[in-house]
DSSP file (Angstrom, degrees, kcal/mol; ACC not computed):
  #  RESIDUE AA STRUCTURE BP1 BP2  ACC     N-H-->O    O-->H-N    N-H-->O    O-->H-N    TCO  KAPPA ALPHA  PHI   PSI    X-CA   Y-CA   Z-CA
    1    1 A X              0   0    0      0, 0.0     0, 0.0     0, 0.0     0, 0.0   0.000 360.0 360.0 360.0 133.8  -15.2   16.3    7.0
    2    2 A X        -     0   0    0      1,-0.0     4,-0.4     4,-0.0     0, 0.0   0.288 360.0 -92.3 -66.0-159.8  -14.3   12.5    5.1
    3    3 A X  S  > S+     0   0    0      2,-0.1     4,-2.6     3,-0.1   142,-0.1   0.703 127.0  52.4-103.5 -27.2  -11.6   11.5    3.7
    4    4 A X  H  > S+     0   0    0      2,-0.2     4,-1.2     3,-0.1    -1,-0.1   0.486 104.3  57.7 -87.7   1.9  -12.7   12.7    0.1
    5    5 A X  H  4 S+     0   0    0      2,-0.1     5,-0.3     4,-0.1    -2,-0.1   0.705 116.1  45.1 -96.4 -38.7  -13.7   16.8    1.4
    6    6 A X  H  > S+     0   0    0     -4,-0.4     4,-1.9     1,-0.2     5,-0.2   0.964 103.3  51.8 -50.9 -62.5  -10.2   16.6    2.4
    7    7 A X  H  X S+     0   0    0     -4,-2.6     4,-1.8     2,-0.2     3,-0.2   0.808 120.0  44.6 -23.1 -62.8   -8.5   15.1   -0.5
    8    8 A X  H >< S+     0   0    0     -4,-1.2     2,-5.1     1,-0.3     3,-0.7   0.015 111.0  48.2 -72.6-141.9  -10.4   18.0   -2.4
    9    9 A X  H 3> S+     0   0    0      1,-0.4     4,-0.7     2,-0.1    -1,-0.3  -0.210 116.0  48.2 115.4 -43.3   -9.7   20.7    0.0
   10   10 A X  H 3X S+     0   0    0     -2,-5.1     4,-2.0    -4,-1.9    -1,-0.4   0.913 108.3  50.3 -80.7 -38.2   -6.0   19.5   -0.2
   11   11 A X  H <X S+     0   0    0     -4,-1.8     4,-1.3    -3,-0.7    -3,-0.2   0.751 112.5  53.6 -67.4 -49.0   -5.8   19.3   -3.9
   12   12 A X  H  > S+     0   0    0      2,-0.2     4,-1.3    -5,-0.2     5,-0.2   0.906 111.3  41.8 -52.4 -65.7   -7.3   22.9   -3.8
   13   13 A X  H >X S+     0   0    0     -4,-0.7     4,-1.5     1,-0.2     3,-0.6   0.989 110.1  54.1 -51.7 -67.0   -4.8   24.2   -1.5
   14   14 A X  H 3X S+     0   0    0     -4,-2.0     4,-0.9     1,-0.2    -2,-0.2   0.707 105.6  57.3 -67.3 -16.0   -1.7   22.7   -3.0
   15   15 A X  H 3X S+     0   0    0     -4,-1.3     4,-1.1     2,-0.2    -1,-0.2   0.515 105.5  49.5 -48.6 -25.0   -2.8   24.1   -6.1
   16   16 A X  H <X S+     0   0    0     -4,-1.3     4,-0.9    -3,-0.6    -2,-0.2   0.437 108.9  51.5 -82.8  -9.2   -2.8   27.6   -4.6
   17   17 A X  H  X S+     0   0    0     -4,-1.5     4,-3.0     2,-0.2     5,-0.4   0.881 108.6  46.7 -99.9 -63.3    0.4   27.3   -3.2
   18   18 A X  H  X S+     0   0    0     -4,-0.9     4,-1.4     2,-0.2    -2,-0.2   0.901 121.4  43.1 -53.7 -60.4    2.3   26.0   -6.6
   19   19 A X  H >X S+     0   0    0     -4,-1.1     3,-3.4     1,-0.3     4,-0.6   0.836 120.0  46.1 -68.1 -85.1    0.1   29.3   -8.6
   20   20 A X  H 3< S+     0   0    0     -4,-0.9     3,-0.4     1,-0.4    -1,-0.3   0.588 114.4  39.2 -71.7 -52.4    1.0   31.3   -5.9
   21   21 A X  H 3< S+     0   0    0     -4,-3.0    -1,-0.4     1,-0.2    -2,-0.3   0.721 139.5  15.1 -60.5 -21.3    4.9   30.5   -5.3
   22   22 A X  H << S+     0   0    0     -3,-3.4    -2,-0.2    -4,-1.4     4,-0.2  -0.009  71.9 134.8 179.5  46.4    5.2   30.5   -9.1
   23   23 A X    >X  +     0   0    0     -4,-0.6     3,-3.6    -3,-0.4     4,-1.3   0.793  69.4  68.0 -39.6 -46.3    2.5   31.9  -11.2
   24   24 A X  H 3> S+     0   0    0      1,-0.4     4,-1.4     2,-0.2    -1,-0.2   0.912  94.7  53.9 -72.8 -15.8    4.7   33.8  -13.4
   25   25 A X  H 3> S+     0   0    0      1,-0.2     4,-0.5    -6,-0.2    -1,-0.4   0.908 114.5  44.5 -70.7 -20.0    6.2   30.8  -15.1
   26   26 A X  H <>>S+     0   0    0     -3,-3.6     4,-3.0     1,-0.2     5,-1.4   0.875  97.2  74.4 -95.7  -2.3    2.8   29.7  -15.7
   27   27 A X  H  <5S+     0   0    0     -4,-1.3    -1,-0.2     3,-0.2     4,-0.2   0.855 101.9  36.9 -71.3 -37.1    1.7   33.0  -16.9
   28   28 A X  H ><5S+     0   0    0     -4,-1.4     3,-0.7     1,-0.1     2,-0.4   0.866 122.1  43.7 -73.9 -85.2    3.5   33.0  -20.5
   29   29 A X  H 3<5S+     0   0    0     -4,-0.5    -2,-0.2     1,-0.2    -1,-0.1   0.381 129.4  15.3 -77.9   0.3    3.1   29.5  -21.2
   30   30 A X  T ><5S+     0   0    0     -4,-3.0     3,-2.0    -2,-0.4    34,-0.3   0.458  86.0 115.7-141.9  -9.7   -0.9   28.7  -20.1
   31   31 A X  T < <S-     0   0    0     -5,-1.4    32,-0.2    -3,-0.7    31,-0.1  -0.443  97.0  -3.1 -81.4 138.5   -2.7   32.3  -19.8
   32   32 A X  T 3  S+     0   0    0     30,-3.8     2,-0.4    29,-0.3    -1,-0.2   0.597 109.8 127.6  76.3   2.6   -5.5   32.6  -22.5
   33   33 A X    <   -     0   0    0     -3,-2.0    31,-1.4    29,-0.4    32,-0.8  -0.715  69.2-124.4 -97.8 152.4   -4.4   29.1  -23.8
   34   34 A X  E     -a   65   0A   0     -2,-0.4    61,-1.2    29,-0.2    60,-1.0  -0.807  36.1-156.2-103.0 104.7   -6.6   26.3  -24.4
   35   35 A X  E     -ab  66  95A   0     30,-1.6    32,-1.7    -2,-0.8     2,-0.7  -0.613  14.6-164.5-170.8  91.0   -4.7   24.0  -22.3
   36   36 A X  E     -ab  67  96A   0     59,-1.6    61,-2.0    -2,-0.3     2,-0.3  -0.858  27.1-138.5-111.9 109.8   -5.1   19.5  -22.9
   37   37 A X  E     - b   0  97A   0     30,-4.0    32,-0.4    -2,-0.7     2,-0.3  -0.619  19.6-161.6 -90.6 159.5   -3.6   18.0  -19.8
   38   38 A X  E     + b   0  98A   0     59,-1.7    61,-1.9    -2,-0.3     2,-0.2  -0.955  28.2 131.4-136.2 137.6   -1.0   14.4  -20.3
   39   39 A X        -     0   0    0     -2,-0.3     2,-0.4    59,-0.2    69,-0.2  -0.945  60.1 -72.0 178.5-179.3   -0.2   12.3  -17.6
   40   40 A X        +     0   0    0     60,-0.4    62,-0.1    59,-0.4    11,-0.1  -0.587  47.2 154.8 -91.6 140.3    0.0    9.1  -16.4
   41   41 A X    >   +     0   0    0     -2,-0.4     3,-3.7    28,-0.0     6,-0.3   0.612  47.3  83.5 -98.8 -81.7   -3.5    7.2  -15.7
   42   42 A X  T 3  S+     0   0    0      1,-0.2     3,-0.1     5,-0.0    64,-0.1  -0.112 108.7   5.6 -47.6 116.0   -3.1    3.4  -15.8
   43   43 A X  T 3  S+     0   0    0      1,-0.2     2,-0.6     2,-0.1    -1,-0.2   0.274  94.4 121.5 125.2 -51.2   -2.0    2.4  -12.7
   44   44 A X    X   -     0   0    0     -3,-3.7     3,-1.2     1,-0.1    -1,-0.2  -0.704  47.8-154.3 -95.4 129.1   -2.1    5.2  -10.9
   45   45 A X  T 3  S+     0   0    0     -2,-0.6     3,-0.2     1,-0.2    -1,-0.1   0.820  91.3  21.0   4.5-102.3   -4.1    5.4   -7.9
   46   46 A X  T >> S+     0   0    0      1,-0.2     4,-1.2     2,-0.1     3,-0.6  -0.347  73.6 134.9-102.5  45.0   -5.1    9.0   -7.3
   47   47 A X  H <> S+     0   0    0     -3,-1.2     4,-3.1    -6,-0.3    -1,-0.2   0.796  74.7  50.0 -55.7 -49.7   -4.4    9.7  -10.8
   48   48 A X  H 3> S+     0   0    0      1,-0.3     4,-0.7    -3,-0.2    -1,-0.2   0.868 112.3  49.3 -56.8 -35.9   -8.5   12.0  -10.6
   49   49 A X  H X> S+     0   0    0     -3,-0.6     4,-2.6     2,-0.3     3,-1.0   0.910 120.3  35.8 -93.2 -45.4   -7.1   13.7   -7.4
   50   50 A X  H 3X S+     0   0    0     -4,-1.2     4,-1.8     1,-0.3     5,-0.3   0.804 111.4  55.7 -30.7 -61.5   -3.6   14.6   -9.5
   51   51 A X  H 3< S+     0   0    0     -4,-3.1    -1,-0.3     2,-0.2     4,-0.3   0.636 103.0  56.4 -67.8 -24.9   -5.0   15.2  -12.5
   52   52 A X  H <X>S+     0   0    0     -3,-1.0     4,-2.5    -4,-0.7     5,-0.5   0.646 108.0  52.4 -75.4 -49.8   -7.4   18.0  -10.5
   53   53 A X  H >X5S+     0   0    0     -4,-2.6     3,-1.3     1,-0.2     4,-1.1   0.723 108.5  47.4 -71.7 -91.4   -3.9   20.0   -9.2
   54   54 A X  H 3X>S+     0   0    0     -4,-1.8     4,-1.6     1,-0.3     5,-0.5   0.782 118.0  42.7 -64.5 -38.4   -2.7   20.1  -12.4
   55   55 A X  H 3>5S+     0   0    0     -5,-0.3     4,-2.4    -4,-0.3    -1,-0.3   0.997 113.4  49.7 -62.4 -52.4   -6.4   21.5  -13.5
   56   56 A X  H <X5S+     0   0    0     -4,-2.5     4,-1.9    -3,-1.3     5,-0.5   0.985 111.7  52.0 -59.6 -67.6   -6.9   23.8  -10.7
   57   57 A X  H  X<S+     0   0    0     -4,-1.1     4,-2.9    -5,-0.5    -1,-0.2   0.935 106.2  46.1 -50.7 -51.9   -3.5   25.2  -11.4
   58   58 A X  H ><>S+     0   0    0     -4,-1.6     5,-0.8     2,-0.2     3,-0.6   0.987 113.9  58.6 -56.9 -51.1   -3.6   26.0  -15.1
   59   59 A X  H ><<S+     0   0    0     -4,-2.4     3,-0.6    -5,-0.5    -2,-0.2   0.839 104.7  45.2 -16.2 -65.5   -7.1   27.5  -13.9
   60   60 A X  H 3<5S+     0   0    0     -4,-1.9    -1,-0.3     1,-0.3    -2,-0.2   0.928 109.9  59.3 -54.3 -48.8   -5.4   29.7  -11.5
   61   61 A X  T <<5S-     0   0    0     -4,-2.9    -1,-0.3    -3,-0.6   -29,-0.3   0.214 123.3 -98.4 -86.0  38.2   -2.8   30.6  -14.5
   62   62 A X  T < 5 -     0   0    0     -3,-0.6   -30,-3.8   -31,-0.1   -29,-0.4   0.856  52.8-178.2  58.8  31.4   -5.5   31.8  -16.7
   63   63 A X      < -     0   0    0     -5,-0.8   -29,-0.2   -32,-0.2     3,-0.1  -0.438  20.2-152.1 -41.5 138.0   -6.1   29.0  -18.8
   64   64 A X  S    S-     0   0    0    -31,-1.4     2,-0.3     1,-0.5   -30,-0.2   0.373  78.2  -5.3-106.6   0.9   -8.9   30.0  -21.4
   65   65 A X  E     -a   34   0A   0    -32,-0.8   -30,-1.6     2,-0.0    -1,-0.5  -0.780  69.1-160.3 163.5 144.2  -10.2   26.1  -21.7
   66   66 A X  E     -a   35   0A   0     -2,-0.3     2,-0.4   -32,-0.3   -30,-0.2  -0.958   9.1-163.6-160.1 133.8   -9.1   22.8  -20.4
   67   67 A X  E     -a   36   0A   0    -32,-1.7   -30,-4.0    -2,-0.2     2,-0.1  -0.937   7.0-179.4-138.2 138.4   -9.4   19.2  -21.0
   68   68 A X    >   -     0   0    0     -2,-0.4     3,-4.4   -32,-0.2     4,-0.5  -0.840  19.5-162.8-136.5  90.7   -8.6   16.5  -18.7
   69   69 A X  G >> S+     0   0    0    -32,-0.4     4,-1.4     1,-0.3     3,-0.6   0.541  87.0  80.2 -31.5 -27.9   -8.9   13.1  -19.7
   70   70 A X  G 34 S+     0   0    0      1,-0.2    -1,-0.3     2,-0.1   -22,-0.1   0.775 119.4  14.7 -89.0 -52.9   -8.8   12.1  -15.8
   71   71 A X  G <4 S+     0   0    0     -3,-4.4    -1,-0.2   -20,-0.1    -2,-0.2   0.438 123.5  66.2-118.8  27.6  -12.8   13.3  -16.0
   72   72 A X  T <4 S+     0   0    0     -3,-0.6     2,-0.6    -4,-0.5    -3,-0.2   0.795  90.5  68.7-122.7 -56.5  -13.2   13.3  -19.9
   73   73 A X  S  < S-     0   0    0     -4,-1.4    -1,-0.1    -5,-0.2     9,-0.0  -0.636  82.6-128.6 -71.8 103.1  -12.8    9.5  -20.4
   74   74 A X    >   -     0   0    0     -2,-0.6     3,-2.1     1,-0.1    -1,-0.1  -0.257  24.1-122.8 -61.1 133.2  -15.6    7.0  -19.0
   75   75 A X  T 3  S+     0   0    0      1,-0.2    -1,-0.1     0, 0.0    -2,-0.0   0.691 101.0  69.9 -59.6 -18.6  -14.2    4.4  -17.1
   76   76 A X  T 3  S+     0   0    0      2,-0.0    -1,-0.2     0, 0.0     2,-0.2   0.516  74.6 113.9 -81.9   0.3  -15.4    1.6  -19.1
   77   77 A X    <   -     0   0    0     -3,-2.1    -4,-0.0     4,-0.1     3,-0.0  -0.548  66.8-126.2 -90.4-178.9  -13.3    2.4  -21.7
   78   78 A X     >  -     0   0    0     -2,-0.2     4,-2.4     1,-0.1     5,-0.3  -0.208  32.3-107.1 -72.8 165.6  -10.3    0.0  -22.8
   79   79 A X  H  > S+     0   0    0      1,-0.2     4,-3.7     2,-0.2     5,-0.4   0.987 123.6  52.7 -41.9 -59.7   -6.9    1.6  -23.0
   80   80 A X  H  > S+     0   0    0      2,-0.2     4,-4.3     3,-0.2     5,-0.3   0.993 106.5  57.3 -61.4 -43.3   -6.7    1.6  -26.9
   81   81 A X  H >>>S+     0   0    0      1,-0.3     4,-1.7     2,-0.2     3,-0.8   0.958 118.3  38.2 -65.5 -43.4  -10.9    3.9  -26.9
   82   82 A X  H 3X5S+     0   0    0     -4,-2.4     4,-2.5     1,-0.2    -1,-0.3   0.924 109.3  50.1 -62.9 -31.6   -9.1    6.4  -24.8
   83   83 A X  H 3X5S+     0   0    0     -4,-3.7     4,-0.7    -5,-0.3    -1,-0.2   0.826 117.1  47.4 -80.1 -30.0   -6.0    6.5  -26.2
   84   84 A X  H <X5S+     0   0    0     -4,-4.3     4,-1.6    -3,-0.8    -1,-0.3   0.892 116.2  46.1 -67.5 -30.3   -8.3    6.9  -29.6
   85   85 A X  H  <5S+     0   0    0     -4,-1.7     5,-0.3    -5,-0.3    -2,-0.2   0.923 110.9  48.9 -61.2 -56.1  -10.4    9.6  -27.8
   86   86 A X  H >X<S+     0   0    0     -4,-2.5     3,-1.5    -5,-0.6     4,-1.4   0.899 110.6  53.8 -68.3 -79.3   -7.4   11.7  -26.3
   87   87 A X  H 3X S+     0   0    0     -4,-0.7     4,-0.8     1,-0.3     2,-0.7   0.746 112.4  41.4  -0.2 -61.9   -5.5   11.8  -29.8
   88   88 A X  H 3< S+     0   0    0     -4,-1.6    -1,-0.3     1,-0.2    -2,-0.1  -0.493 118.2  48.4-117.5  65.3   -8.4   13.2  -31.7
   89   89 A X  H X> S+     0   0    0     -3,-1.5     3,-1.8    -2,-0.7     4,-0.5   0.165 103.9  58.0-141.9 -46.6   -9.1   15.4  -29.0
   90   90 A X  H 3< S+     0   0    0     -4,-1.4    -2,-0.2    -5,-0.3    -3,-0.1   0.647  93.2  62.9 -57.3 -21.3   -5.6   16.8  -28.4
   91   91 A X  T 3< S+     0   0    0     -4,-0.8    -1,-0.3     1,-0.2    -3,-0.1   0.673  91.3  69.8 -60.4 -22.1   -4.9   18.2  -31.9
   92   92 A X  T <4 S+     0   0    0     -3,-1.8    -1,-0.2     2,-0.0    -2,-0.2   0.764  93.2  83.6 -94.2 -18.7   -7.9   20.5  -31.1
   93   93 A X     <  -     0   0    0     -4,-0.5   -58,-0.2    -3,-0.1     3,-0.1  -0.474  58.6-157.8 -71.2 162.3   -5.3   22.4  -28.2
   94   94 A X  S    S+     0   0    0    -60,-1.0    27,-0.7     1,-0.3     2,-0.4   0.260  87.9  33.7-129.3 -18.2   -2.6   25.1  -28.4
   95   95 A X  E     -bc  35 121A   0    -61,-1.2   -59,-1.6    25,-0.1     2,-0.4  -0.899  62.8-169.9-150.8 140.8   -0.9   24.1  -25.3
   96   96 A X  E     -bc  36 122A   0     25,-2.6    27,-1.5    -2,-0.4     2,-0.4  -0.933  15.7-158.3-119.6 127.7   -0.4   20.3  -23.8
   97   97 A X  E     -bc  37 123A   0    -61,-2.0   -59,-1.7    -2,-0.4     2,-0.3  -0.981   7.8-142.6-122.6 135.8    1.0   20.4  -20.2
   98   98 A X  E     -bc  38 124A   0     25,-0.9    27,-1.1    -2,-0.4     2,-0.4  -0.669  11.1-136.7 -84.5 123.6    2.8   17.1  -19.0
   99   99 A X    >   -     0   0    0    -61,-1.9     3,-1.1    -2,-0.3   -59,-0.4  -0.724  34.8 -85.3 -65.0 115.5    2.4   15.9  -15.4
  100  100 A X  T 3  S+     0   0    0     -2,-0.4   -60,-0.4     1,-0.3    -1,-0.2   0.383 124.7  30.4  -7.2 161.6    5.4   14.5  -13.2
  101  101 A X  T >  S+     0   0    0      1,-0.1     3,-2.1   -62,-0.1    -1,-0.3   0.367  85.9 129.6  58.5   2.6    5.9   10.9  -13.8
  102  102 A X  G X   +     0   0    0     -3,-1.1     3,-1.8     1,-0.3     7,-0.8   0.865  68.7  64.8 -40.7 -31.7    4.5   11.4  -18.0
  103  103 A X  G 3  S+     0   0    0      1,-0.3    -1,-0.3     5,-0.1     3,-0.1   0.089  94.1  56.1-103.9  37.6    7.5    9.7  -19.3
  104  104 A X  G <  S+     0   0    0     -3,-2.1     2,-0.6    -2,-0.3    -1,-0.3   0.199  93.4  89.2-131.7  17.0    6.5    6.4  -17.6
  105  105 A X    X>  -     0   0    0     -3,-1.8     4,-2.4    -4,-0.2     3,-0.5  -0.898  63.0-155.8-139.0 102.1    3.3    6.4  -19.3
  106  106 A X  H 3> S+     0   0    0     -2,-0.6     4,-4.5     1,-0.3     5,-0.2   0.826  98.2  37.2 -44.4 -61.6    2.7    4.9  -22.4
  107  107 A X  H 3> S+     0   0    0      2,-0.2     4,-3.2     3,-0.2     5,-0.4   0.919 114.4  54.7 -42.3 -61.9   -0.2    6.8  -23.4
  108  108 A X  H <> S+     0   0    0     -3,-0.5     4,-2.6     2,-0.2     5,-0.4   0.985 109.7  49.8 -55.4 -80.5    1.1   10.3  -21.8
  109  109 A X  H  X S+     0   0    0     -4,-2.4     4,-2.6    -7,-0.8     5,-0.2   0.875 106.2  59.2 -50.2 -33.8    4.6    9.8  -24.1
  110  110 A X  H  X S+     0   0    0     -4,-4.5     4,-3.0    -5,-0.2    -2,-0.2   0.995 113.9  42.3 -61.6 -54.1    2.2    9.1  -27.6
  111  111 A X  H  X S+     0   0    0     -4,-3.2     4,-1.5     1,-0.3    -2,-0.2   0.655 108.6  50.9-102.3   8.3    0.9   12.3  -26.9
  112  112 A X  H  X S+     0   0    0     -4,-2.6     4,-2.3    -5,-0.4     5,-0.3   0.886 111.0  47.5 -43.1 -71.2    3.6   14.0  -26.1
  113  113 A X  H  X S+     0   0    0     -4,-2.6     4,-2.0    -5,-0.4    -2,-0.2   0.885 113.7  60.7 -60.9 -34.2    5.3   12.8  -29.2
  114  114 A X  H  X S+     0   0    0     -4,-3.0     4,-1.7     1,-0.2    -1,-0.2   0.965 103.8  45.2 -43.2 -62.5    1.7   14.0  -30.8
  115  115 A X  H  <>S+     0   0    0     -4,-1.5     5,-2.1     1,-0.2    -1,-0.2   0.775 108.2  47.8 -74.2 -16.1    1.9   17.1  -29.9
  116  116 A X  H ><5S+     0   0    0     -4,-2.3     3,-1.3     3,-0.2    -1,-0.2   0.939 112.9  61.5 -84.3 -36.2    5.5   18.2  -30.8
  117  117 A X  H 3<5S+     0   0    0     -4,-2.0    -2,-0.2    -5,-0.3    -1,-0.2   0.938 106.1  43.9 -22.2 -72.4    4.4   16.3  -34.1
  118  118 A X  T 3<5S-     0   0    0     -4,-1.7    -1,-0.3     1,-0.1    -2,-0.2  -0.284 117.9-113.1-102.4  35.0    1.8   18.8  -34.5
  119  119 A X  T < 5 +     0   0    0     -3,-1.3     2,-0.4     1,-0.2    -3,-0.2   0.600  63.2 151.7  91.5  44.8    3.8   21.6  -33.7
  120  120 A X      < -     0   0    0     -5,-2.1    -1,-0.2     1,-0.1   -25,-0.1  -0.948  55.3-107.5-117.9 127.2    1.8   22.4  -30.1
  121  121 A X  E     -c   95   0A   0    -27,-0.7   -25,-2.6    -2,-0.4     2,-0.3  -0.135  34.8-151.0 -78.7 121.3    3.7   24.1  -27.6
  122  122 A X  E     -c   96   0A   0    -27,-0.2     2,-0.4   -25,-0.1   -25,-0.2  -0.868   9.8-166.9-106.1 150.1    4.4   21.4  -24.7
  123  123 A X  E     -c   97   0A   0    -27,-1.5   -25,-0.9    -2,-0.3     2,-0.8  -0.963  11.2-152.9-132.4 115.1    4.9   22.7  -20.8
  124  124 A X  E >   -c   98   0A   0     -2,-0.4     3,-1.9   -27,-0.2   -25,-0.1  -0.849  17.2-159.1-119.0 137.4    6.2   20.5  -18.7
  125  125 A X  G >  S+     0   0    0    -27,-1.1     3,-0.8    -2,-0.8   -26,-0.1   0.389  87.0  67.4 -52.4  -7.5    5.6   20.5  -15.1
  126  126 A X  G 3  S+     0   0    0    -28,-0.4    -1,-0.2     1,-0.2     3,-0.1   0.350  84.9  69.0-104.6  17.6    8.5   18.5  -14.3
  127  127 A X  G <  S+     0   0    0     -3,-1.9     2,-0.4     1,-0.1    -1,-0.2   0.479  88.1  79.5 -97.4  -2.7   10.8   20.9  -15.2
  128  128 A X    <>  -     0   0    0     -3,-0.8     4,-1.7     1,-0.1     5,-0.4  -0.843  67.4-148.9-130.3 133.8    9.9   22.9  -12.5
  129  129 A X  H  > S+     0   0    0     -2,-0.4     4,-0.7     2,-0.2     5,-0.2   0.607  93.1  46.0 -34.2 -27.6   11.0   22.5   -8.9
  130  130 A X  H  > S+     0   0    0      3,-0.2     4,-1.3     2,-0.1     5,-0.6   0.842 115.9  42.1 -81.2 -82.5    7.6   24.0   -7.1
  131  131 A X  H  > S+     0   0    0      1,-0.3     4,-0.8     2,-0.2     5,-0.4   0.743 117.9  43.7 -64.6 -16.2    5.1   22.3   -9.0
  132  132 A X  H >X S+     0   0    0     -4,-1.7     4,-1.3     2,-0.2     3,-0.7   0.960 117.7  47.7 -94.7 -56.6    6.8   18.7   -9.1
  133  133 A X  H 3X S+     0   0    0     -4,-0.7     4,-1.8    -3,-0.4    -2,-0.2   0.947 114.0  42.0 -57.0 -66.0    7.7   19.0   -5.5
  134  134 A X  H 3X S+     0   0    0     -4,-1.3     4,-1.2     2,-0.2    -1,-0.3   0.767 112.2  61.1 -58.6 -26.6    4.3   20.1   -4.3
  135  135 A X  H XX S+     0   0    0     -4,-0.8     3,-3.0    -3,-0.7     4,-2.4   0.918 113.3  40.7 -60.2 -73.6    2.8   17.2   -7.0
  136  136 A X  H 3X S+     0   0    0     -4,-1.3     4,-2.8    -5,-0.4    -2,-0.2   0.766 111.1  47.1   1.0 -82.2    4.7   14.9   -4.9
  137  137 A X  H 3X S+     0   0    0     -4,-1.8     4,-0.6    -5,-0.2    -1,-0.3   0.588 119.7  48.7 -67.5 -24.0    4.1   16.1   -1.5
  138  138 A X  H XX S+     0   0    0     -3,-3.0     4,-3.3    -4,-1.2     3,-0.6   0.893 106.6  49.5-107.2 -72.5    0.5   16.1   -2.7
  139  139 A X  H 3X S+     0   0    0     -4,-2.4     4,-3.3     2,-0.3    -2,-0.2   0.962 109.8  57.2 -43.5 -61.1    0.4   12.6   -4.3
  140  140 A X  H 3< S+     0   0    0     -4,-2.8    -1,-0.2    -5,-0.3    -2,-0.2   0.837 108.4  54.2 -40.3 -44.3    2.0   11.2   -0.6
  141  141 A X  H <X S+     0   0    0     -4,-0.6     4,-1.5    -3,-0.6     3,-0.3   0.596 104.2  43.0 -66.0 -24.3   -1.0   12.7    0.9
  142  142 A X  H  X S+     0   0    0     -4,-3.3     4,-2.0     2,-0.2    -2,-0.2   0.866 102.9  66.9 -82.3 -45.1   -3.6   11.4   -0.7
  143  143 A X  H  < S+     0   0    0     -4,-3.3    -2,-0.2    -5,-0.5    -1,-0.2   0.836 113.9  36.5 -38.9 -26.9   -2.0    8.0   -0.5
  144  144 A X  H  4 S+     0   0    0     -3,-0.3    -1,-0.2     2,-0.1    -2,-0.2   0.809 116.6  49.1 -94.4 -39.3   -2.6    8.4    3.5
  145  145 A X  H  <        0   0    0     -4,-1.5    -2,-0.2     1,-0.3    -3,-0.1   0.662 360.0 360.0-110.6 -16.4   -5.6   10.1    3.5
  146  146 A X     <        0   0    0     -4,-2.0    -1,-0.3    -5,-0.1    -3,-0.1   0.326 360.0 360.0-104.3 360.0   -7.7    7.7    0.9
């Protein structure tokens, strides 16, 4: 197995563990919802591999549709086309959940601020103690293993 059947394979796991220690929190706020994940990109590393726990886990919680900029957004564009893409993409969701470290991330805080604008129900993952520790512990590992 490489270093990238792990990554996934780890990312997989540590997503089963967060649903599984603490599904129910996610069960009001993301089952049957159509589900726009916010987090920090520019910068980060293993932003894909991140951005894939957070997917897998609203998946697990019974998301009904999800969009992740992480595989949504070509890499050739500049900051400003995504940040136009992800705008006029996010209005079209009912629930935006923010990923550990959002509030260091320019992009991630405009739509934030978007969505409470537009009156869409925010969850954020760093309000709870499983899934932000396991992001973490997740994020540490892929730094070693890629």
């Amino acid at each position: 197995m490489d270093s990238v059947d792990t990554a996934l394979n780890l990312i997989e796991r540590y997503a089963k563990l967060a649903y599984l220690s603490n599904g129910e929190f996610l069960g009001t706020d993301i089952r049957d919802k159509q589900v726009y994940l916010s987090g920090p990109i520019t910068g980060e590393k293993n932003y894909k591999g991140l951005f894939s726990f957070a997917r897998d886990l609203v998946e697990f919680g019974g998301a009904a549709k999800i969009y992740s900029p992480a595989v949504r957004i070509p890499a050739r564009f500049s900051w400003e086309q995504a940040m136009k893409h992800c705008l006029s993409e996010i209005t079209g969701y009912d629930t935006v959940v923010m990923l550990p470290e959002w509030e260091a991330s320019d992009g991630a805080r405009l739509e934030h601020d978007v969505a409470l604008a537009c009156g869409i129900h925010v969850v954020d993952f760093t309000n709870n103690k499983i899934i932000y520790g396991l992001y973490y512990a997740l994020k540490e590992t892929l730094e070693k293993c890629l």
